[in-house]
N, C-alpha and C positions, 0 to 999 in steps of 0.2 A: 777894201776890195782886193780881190786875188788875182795875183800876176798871171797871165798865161804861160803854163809851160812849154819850154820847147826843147827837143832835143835834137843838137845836131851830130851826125854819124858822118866821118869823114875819115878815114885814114892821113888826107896829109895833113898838119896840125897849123901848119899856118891856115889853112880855110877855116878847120875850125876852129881855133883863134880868132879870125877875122870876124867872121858873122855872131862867134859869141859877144863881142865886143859890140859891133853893130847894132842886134838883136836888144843884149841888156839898155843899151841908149834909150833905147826905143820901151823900156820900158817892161821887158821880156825878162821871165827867169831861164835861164837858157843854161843846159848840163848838155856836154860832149863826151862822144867816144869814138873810137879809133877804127872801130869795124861792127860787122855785124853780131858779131858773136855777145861781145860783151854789152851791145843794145839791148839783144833779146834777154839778156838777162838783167837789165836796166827795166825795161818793162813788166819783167815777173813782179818787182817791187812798186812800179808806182807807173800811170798810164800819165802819160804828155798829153798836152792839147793837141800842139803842133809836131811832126815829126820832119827833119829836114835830111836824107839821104843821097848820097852820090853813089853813085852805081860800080863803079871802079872800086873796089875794094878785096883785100888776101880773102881766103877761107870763103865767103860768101858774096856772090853778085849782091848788088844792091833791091834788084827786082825779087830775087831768092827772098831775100828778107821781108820785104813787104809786104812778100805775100804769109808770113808768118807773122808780123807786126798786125795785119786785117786781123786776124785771128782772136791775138792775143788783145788789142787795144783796137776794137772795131771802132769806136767815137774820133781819133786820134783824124788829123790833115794832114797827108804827109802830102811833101813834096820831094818829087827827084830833082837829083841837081847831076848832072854831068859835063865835060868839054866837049863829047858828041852827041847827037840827035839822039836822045833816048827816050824822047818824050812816048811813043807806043807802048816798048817796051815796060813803063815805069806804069802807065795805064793800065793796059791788060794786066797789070799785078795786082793792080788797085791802089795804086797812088791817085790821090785828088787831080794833081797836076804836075807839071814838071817845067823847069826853069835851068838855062844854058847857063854855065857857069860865069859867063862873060856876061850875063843878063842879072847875073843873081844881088848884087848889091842895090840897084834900082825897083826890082820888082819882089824885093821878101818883105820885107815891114807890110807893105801894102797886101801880098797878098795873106799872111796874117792876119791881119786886120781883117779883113774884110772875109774870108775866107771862102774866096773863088778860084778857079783855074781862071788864067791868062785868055 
């Protein structure tokens, strides 16, 4: 059986650190990167199941991107992840759903799994 992929986009390296670790526990092949830029070029190569993005990032908002990720990897789940309420803006981009970063250790395995919005 094949892992779900995931990728998380996070500029600060301890989040993504944290949730890569989390993620693989659980059973995830999980690849990170630092911004948007070098995602979207992570997906010209190979399309994730799951996409995990924080909106706060250099060069590219995080909405910016995913509305380029639909595009490029329409199948993909992503989730927004931020410290402020971005849940709309991450929506109207076409993120699946989005989740507070204070919330995010308790509700990402599950919603992976199961692959619904909160």
């Amino acid at each position: 059986m094949n892992k779900q992929t995931v990728l998380v986009i996070d500029d600060d390296v301890n989040t993504r650190e944290c949730l890569s670790i989390l993620l693989e526990g659980d059973g995830f092949e999980v690849t990170g990167c630092e911004n948007g830029v070098v995602a979207l070029e992570l997906i010209k190569e190979n399309c994730f199941d799951t996409i995990i993005i924080d909106y706060h990032m250099p060069q590219i908002k995080g909405d910016e991107v995913v509305k380029r990720l639909r595009v490029q990897c329409s199948q993909a789940y992503i989730i927004g992840i931020s410290v402020e309420d971005k849940r709309r803006v991450f929506m109207d981009a076409g993120a699946n759903t989005f989740v507070a970063k204070s919330d995010i250790i308790h509700a990402l395995a599950s919603l992976i799994k199961n692959k619904k919005g909160l």
